[in-house]
C-alpha positions in Angstrom: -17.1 -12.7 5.7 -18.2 -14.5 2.4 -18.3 -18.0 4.6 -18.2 -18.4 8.1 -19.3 -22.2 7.8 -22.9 -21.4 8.5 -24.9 -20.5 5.0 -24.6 -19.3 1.4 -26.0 -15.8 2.0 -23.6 -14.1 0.6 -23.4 -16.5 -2.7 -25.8 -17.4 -5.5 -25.0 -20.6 -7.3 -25.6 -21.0 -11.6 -27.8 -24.3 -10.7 -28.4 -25.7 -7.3 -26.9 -25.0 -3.7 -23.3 -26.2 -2.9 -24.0 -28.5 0.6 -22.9 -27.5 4.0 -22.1 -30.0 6.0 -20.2 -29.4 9.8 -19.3 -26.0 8.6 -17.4 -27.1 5.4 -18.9 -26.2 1.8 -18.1 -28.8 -1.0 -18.8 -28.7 -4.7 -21.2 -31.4 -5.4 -21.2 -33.4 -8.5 -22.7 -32.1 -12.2 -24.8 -35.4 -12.0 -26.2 -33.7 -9.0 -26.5 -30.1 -10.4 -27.1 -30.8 -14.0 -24.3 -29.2 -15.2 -21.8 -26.4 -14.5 -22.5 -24.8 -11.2 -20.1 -22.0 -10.6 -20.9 -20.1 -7.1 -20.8 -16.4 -7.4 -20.8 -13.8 -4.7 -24.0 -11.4 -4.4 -21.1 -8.5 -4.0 -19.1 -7.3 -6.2 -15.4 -6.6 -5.5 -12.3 -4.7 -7.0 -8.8 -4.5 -5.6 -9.3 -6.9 -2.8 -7.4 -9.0 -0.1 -8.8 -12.5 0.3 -8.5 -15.4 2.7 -10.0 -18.9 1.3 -9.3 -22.5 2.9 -9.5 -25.3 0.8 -9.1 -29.5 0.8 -9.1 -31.9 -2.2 -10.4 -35.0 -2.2 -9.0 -37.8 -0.4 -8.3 -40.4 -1.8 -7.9 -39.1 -4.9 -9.2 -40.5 -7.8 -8.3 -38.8 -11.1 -5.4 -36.9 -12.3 -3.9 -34.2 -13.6 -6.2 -31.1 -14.6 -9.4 -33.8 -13.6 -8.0 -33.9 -9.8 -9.3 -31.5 -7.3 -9.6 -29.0 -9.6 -11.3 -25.4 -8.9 -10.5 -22.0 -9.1 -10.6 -18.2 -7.6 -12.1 -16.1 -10.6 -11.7 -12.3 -9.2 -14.2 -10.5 -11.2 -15.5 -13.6 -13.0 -12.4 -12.8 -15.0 -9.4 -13.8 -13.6 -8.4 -16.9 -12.4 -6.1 -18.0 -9.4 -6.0 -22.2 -9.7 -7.1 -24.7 -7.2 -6.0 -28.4 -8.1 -4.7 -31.2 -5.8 -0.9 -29.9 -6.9 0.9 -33.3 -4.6 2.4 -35.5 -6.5 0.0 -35.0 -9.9 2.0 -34.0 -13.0 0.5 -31.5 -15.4 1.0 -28.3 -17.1 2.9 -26.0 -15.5 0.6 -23.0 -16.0 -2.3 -25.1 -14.7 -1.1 -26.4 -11.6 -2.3 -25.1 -7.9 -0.9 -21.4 -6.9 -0.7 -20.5 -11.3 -2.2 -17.3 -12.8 -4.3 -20.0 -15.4 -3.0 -19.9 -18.8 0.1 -18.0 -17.9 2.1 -18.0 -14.7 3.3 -21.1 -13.4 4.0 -21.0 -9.5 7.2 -20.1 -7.7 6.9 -22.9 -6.4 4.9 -26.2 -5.5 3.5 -25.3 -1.3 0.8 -27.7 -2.4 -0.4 -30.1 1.1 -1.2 -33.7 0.3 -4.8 -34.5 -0.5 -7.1 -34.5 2.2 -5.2 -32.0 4.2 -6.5 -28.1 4.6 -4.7 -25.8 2.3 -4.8 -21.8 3.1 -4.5 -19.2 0.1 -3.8 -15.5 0.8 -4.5 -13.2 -2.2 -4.1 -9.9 -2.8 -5.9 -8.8 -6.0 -5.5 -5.6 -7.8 -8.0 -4.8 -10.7 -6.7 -3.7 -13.7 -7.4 0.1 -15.0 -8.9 1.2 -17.8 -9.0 4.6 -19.3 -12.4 6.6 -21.0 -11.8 5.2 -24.3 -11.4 1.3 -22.9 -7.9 1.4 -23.4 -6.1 -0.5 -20.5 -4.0 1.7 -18.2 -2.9 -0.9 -16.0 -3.2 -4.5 -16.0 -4.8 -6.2 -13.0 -2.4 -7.8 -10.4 -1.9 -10.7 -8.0 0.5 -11.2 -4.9 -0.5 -14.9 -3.4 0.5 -17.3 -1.0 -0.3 -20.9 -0.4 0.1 -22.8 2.8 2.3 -19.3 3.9 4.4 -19.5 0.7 4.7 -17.1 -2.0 3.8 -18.6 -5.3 3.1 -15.3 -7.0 4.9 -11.5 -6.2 2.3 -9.0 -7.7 2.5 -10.6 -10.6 0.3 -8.7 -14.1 -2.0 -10.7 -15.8 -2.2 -11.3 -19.3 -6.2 -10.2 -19.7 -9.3 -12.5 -19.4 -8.7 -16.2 -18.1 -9.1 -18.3 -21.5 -7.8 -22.0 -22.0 -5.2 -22.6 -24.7 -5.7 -19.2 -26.0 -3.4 -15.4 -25.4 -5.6 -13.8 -22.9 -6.8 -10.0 -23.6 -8.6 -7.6 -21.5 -11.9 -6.0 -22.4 -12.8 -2.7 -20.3 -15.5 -3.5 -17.7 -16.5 -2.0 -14.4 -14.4 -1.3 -11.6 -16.0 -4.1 -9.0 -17.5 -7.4 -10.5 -18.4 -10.5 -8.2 -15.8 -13.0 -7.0 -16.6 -16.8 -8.7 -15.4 -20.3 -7.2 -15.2 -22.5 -9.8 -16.9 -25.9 -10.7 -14.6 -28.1 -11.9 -16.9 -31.1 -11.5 -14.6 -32.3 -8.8 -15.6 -32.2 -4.9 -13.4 -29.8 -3.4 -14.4 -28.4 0.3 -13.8 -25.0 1.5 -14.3 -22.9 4.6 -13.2 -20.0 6.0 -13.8 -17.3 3.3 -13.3 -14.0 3.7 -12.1 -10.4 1.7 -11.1 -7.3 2.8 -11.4 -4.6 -0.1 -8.8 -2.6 -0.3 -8.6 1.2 -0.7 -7.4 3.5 -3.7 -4.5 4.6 -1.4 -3.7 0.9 -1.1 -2.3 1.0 -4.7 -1.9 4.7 -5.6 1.7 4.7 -5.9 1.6 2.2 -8.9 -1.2 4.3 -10.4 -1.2 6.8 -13.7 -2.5 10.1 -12.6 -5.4 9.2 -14.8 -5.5 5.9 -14.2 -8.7 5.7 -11.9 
């Protein structure tokens, strides 16, 4: 259980605490925090299953990539997006339920603002042979509100904005992030369930450990 609505124990922010307030956890502002204040998990994970509720902000007051925007980033690497996705045109690859920067949805499950959203990853890192070559790329299966908006789809490499992404070898567990976006999304409900080697071997080079 990453957060059961009670503390921040298993989290460390970049700057100060996110606020807790009738079991519901809500990014507070950069004019609060100073600046970008990402929250990152004190474990560190690898292929994973993971359970996250979230709510943007009602009434809304900005659009596009500036409303309700956060993000899953599964080894600080790769990002799943958060954004208020109702009614809020922007770009298709960085709407709510997109692999950032490369997979649009498959299709828009996104709740009004103001109502509780449920996301429902599984996350497969990606493999990397001796010589840092990659062996397999990481993976994501997700559903929002109950509705598949990704089907074990491969990521390009490393979450980057307007840029090809790329991977870089790196260890096999890194900490799960939730993004800052300067915008006051809430969460509750957080919770991953890592996943065994035998949960993805058939998919997996004999040497691809």
């Amino acid at each position: 259980m990453l957060f059961d609505g009670r503390s921040l124990d298993a989290w460390k922010p970049d700057r100060i605490a996110w606020p807790i307030d009738n079991g519901i956890l809500t990014i507070p502002s950069r004019a609060a925090s100073g600046g970008e204040n990402n929250l990152v998990s004190k474990q560190s994970f690898g292929d994973v299953q993971m359970h996250l509720e979230f709510r943007s902000p009602n009434p809304p007051t900005k659009t596009s990539q500036d409303r309700g925007n956060s993000g899953i980033w599964f080894m600080q690497r790769y990002e799943l997006q958060i954004l208020d996705g109702s009614q809020n045109p922007t770009y298709a690859d960085g709407t709510v339920g997109a692999v950032y920067g490369w997979k649009p949805p498959l299709v828009n499950a996104a709740r009004r603002p103001g109502e509780w959203q449920t996301y429902d990853v599984v996350f497969e890192r990606p493999r990397f042979a001796a010589d840092g070559s990659l062996l397999r790329p990481a993976y994501v299966t997700a559903l929002l509100n109950g509705v598949l908006v990704q089907n074990h789809q491969a990521m390009l490499g490393t979450t980057i904005w307007r840029k090809v992404a790329s991977y870089t070898a790196h260890a096999d567990a890194a900490p799960i992030q939730l993004q800052d976006h300067d915008s006051p999304v809430s969460f509750r409900n957080i919770w991953v369930r890592p996943l065994p080697e035998a949960a993805i071997a058939q998919d997996l080079k004999k040497d691809g450990k």
